[in-house]
C-alpha positions as CSV (number, residue, x, y, z in Angstrom):
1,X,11.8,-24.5,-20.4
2,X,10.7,-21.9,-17.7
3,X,7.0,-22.2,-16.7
4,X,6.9,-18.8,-17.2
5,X,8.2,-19.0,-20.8
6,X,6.1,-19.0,-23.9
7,X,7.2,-20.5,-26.9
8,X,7.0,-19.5,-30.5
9,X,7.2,-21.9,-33.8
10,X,7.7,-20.7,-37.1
11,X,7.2,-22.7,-40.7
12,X,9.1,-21.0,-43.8
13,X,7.4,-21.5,-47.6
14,X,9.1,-20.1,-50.6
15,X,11.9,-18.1,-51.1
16,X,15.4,-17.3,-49.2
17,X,14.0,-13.4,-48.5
18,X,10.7,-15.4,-46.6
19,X,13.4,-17.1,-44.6
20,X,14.7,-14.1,-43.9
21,X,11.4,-12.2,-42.6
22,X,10.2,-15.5,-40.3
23,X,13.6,-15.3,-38.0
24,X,13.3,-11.3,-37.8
25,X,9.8,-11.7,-36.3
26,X,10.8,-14.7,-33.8
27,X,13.7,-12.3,-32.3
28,X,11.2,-9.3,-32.1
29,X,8.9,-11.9,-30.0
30,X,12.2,-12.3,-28.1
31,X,11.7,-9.3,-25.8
32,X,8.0,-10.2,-24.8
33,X,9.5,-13.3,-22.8
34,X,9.3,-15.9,-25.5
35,X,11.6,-18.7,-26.5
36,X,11.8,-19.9,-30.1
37,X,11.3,-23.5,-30.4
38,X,11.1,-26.5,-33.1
39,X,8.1,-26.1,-35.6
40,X,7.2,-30.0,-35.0
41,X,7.0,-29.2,-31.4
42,X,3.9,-27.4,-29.4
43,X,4.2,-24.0,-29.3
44,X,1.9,-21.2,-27.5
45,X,2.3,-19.1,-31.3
46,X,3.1,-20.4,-34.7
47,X,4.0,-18.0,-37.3
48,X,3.4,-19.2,-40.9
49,X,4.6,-17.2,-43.6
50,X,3.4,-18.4,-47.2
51,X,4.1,-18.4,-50.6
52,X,2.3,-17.8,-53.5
53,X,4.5,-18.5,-56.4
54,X,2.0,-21.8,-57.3
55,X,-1.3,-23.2,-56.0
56,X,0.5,-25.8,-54.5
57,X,2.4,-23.6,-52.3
58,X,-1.3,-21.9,-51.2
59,X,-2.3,-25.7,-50.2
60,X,0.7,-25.9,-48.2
61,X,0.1,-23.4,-45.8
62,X,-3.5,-24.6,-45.5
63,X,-1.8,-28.0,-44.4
64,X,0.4,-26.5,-41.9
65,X,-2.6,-24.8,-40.5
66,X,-3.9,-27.9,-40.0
67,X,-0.7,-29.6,-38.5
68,X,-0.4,-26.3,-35.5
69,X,-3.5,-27.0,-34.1
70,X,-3.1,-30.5,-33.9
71,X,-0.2,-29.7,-31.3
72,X,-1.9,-26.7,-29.7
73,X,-5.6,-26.7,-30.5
74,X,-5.4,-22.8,-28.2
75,X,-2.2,-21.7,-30.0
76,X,-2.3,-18.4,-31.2
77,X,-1.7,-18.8,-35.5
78,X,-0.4,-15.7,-37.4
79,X,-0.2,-16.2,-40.6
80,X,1.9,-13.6,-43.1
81,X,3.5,-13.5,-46.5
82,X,2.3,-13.5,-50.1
83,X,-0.6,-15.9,-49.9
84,X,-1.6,-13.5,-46.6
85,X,-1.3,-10.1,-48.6
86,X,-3.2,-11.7,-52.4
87,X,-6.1,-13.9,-51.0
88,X,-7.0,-12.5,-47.0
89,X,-10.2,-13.3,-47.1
90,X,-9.2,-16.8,-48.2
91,X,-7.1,-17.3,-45.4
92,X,-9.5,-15.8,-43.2
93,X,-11.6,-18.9,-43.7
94,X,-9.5,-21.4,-42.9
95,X,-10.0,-22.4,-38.8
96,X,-8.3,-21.6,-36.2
97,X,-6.4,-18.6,-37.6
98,X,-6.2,-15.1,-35.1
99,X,-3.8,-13.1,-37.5
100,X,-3.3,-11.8,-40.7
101,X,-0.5,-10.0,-42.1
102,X,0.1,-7.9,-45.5
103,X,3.3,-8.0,-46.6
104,X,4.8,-4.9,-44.8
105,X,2.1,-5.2,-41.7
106,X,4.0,-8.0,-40.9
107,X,7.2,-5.7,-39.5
108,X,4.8,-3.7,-37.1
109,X,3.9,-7.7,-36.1
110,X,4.0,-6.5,-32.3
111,X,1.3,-3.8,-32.8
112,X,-1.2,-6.1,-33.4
113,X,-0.4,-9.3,-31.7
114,X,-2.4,-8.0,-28.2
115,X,-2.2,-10.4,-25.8
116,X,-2.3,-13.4,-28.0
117,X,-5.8,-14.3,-27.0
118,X,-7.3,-16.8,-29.3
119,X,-10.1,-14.5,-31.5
120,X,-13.5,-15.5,-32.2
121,X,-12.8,-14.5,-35.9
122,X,-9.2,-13.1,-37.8
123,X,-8.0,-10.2,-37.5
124,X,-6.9,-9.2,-41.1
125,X,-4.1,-6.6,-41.1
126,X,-3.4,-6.0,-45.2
127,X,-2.4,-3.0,-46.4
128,X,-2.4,-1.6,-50.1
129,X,1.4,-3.2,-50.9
130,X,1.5,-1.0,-53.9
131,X,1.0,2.3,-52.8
132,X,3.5,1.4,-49.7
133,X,6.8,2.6,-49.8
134,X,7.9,1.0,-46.0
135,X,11.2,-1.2,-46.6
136,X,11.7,-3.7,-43.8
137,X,15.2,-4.9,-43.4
138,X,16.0,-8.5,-42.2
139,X,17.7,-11.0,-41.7
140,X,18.1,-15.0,-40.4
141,X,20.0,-16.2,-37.1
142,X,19.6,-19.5,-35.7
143,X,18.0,-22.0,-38.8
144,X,21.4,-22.7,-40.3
145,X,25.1,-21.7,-40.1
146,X,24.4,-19.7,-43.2
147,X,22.4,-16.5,-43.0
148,X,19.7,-14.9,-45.3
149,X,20.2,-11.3,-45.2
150,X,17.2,-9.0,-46.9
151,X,18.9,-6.3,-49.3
152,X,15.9,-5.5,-51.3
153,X,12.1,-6.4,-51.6
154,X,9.3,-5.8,-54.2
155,X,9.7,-5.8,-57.8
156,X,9.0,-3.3,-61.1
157,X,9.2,-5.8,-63.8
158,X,5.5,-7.4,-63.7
159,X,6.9,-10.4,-66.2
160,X,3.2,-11.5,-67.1
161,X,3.2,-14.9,-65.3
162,X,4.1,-13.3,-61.9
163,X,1.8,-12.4,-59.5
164,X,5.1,-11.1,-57.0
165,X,4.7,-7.3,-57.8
166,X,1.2,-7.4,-56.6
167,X,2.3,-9.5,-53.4
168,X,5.6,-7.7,-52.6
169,X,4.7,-4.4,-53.6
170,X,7.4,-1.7,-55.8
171,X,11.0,-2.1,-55.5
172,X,12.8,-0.5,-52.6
173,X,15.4,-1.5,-50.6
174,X,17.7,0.3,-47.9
175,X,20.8,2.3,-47.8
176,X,24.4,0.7,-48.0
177,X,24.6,1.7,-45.2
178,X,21.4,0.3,-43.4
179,X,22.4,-2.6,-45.4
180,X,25.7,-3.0,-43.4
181,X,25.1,-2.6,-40.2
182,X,22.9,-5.5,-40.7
183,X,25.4,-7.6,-42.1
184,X,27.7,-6.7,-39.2
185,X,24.5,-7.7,-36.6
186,X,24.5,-11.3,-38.5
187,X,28.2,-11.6,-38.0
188,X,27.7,-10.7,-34.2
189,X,25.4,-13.8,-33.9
190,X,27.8,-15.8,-34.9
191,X,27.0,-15.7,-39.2
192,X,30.2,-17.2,-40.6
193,X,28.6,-16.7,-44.4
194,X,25.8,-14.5,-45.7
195,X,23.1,-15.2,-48.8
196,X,22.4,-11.9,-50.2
197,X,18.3,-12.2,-50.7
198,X,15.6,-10.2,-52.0
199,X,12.9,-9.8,-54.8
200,X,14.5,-8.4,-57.7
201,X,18.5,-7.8,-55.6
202,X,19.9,-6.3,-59.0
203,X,17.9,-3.6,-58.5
204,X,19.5,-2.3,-54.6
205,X,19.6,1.3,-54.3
206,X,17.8,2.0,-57.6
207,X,15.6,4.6,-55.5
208,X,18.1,6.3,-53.4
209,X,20.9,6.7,-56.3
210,X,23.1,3.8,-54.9
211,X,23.7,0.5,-56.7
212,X,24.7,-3.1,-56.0
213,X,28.0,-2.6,-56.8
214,X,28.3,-0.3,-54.5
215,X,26.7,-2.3,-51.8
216,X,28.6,-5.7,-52.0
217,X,31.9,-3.7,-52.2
218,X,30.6,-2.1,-48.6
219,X,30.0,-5.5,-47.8
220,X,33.7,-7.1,-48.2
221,X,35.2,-4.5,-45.2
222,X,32.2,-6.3,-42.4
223,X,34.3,-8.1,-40.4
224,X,33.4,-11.7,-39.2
225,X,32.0,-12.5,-42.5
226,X,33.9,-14.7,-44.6
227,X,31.9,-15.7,-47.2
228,X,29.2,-13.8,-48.8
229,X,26.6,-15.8,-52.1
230,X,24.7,-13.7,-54.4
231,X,21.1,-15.3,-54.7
232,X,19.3,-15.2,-57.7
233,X,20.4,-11.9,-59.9
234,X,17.9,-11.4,-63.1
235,X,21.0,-11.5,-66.3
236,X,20.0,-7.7,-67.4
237,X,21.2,-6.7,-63.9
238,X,24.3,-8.8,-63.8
239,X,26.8,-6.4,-65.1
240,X,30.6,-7.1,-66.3
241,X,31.6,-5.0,-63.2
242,X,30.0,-7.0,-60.6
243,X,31.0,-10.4,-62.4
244,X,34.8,-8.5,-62.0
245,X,34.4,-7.9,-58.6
246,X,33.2,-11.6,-57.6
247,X,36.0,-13.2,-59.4
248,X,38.6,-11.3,-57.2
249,X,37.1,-11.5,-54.2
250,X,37.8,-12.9,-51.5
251,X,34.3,-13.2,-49.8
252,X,32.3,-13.6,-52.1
253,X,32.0,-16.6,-53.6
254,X,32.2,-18.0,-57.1
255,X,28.6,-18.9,-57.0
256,X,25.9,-17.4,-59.3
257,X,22.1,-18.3,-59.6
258,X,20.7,-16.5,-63.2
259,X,17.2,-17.2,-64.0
260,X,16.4,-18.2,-67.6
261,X,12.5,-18.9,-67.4
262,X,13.0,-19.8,-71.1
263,X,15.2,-20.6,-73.7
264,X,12.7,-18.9,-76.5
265,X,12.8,-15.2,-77.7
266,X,9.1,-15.3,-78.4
267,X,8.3,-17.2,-75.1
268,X,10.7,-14.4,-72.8
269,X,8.5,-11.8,-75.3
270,X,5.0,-13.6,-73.9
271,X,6.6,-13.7,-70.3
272,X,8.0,-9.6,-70.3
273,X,11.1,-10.6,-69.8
274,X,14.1,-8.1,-70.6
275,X,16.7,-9.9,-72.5
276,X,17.0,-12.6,-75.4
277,X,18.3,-16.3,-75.4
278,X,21.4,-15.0,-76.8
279,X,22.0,-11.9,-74.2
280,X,21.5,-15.1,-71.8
281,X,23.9,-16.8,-73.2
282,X,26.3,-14.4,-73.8
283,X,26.4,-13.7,-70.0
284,X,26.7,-17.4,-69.0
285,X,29.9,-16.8,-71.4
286,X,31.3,-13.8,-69.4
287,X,31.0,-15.4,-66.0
288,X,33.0,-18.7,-67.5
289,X,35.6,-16.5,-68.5
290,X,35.9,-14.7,-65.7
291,X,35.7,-17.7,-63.0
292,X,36.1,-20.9,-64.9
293,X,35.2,-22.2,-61.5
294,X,32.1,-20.7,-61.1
295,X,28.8,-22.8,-60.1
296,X,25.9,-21.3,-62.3
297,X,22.0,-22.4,-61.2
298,X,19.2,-21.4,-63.1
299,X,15.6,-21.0,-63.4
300,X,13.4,-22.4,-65.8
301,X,9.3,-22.4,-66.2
302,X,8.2,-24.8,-68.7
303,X,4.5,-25.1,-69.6
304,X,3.3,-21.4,-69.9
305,X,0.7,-20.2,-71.9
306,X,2.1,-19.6,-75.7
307,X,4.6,-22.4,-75.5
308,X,4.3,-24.5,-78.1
309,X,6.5,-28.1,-78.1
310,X,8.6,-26.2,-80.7
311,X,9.5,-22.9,-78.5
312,X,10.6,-25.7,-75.6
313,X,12.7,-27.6,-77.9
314,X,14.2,-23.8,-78.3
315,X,15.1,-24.0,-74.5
316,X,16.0,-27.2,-74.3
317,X,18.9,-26.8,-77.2
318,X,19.5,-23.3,-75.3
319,X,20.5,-25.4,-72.0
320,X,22.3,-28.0,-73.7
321,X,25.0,-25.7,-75.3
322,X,25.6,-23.6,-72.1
323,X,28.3,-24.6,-69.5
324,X,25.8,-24.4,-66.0
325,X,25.5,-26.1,-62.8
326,X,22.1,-27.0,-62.0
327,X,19.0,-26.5,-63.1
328,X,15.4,-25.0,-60.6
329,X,12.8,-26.3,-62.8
330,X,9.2,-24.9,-62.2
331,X,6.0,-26.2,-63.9
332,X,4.4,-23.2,-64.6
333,X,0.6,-22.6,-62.4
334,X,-1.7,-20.0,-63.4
335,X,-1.9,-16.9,-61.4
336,X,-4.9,-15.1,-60.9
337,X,-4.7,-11.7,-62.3
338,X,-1.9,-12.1,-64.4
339,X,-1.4,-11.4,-68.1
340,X,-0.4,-14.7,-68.8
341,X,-3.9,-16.0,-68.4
342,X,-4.9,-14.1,-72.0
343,X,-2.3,-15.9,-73.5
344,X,-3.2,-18.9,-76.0
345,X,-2.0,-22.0,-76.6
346,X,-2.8,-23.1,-73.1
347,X,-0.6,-26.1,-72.0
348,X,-2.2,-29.4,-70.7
349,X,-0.4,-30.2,-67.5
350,X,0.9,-33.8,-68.3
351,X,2.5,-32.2,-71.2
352,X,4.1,-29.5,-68.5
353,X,5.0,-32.0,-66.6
354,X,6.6,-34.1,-69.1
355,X,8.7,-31.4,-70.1
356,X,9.6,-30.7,-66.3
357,X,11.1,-34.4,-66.3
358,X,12.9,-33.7,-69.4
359,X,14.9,-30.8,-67.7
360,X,15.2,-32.2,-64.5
361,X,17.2,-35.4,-66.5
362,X,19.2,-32.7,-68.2
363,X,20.2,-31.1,-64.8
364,X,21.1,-33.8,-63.4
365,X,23.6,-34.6,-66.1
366,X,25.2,-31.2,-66.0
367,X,25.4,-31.3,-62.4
368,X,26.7,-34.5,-62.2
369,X,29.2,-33.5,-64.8
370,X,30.4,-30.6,-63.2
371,X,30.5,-32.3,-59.6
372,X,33.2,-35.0,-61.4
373,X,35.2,-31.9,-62.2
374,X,36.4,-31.9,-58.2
375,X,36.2,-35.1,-57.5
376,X,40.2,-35.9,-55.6
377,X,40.8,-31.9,-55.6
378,X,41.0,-29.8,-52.2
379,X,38.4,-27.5,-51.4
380,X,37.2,-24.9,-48.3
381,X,34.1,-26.2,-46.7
382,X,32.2,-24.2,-44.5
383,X,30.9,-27.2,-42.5
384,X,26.9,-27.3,-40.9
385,X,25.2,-28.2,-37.8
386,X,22.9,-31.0,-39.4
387,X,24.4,-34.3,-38.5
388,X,22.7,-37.4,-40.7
389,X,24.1,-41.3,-40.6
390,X,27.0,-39.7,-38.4
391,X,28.2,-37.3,-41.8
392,X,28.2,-33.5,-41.0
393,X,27.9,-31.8,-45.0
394,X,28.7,-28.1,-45.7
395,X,29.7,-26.6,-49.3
396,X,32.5,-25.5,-51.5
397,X,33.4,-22.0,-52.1
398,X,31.9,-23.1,-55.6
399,X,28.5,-24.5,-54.1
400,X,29.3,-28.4,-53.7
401,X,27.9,-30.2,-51.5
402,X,30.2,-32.9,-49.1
403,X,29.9,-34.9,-46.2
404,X,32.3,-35.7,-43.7
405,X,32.2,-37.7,-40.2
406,X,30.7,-35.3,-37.9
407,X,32.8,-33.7,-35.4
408,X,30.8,-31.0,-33.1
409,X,33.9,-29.0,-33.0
410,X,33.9,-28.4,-36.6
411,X,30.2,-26.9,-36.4
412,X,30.5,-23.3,-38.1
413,X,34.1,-23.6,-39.0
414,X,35.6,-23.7,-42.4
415,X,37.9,-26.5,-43.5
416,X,40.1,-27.7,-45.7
417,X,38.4,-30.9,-47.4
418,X,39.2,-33.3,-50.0
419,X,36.3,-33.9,-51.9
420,X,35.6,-37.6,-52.7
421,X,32.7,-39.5,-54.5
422,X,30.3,-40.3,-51.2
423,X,32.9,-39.1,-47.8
424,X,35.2,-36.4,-48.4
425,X,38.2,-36.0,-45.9
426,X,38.9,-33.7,-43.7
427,X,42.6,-32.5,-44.7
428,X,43.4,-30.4,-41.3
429,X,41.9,-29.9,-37.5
């Protein structure tokens, strides 16, 4: 490195969409001379944007406070993202820290970095997220051959165990276009396949009279981009039409994530949520029919307030009659401010946890299961940098993962594989 260079660090909790945000603000520290380097390395600035989803993710960041100025006792922390925006003045209190960024504060980052002097005390930057309209595009370059691209931020729905709303602010998102032009910037850097990321991404265009629909069909004419995943889509918003579209597609891949959050009607009526077990499972239905193929993850909390072992035995039965991939388990943590917190019976966490296990052993068995499916069949693999035990990995147009022998060449490129049960095989150069 230059002597003259600086050097900037970032560390990523959460979601896709924070994924997103952390390698916009790197490049927009691009033009003030600095060079992005390794988070486990010393930096002259670490970025840390934070979760707040679960306590555990608010100890994290704490932690990785801690681990920055243990490589750079004067490096110059800004710290962003959920846990930034809901608890400032906790974060304020932590040592060492120089910045603090709301949610949206954090795209006018170079307005209130200064010089990157080390400051006596934090400079807290937090705006009121719900009265703020701003809608920040983004997305990631560099982290991975796949690309998080932001369509859409904040969220309307307020489920009662969610403190995101009050962290991300109202739903907005760009135009199509805006949206675009993006895309086509990612494919420009090299982006070989986009993860379409957001909040609440069923709800693009809501505010401007545009839809989803609208936008991934915009989407399939960018150039450069050859494969395209929808992250997670809430099942009201899923509509027949954009199931339709996927299954003939050619970019976009067969590859759904739902959430769930329960398997209950009277748990998803404690939560807010806007459907029923059946309307669930009546859409896990659709998208078989449509793309027998299809890898389906979803979301689960077990553990919140109201559920009795008799409304998870509901969810439980839910998941085992219903043809998905994999299952994100989530033990549910109390949020302050929430509604969920007036909610009785409250759960003791050994007994959440117990029913985390349970889940977790029944994902494992359908994703196993559905793995065995391909097991001898061909496949296209759009093959990653990471290189482990000499083995390069990458996934199926359907979301499975394989390793291969490494080959630099292949980096980036997609190949024709056939999948085995540890190696797969490369089937053309």
């Amino acid at each position: 490195m230059s002597p003259t260079k600086r050097s900037v660090a970032q560390h990523t909790l959460g979601c896709k969409l924070n994924f997103s945000e952390s390698s916009e603000m790197c490049r927009r520290l691009e033009p003030l001379g600095f060079e992005r380097v390794d988070f486990e390395e010393r930096a002259d600035v670490y970025i840390i944007n934070t979760c707040s989803v679960t306590e555990e993710a608010n100890k994290k960041c704490r932690s990785m406070i801690k681990r920055c100025i243990r490589r750079n006792a004067d490096a110059f922390i800004i710290v962003t993202g959920c846990y930034a925006q809901l608890r400032p003045e906790e974060v304020a209190k932590i040592e060492h820290v120089d910045l603090i960024l709301g949610s949206n504060e954090k795209c006018d980052l170079l307005d209130y970095v200064g010089d990157f002097s080390k400051r006596q005390t934090p400079t807290i930057v937090v705006g009121d997220i719900m009265k703020d309209r701003r809608y920040c595009g983004a997305f990631s370059v560099g982290d991975r051959t796949r690309s998080f691209l932001k369509i859409q931020d904040g969220c309307d729905y307020f489920c009662s165990y969610c403190t995101i709303p009050f962290a991300r602010g109202v739903s907005r998102s760009g135009t199509v276009a805006e949206t675009v032009r993006l895309a086509e910037e990612a494919a420009h850097c090299g982006a070989k396949e986009i993860i379409l990321t957001g909040v609440n991404i069923g709800d693009f265009g809501h505010r401007n009279g545009e839809t989803f629909l609208q936008l991934i069909k915009a989407l399939e004419e960018v150039e450069g981009i050859e494969r395209y995943r929808i992250s997670s889509i809430e099942p009201n918003l899923l509509t027949d039409e954009i199931i339709a579209h996927v299954a003939k597609s050619k970019r976009f891949m067969p590859h759904f994530h739902i959430p769930l959050q329960s398997g209950s009607d009277e748990v998803l009526r404690l939560m807010r949520r806007r459907y029923t077990a059946g309307f669930f499972k009546d859409k896990i239905a659709a998208v078989k029919r449509a793309i027998p193929h299809a890898f389906i993850g979803i979301d689960v909390i077990v553990g919140t307030n109201g559920e009795t072992e008799e409304l998870f035995n509901e969810t439980y039965q839910l998941l085992s009659e219903i043809d998905f991939s994999q299952l994100h388990v989530f033990t549910y943590s109390e949020r302050p401010g929430t509604q969920a917190l007036k909610i009785t019976p409250v759960i003791p966490l050994k007994e959440r946890q117990r029913r985390n296990a349970i889940l977790h052993e029944l994902s494992e068995k359908k994703h196993e299961a559905f793995v065995k499916r391909y097991i001898g069949t061909e496949a296209m693999v759009l093959l990653e940098s990471t290189v482990k035990d000499g083995l390069m990995s990458g996934f199926t147009e359907n979301y499975i993962k394989v390793d291969v022998p490494y080959s630099e060449r292949l980096v980036n490129t997609i190949q024709r594989v056939r999948i085995g049960e540890t190696i797969s095989e490369i089937m053309e150069l």
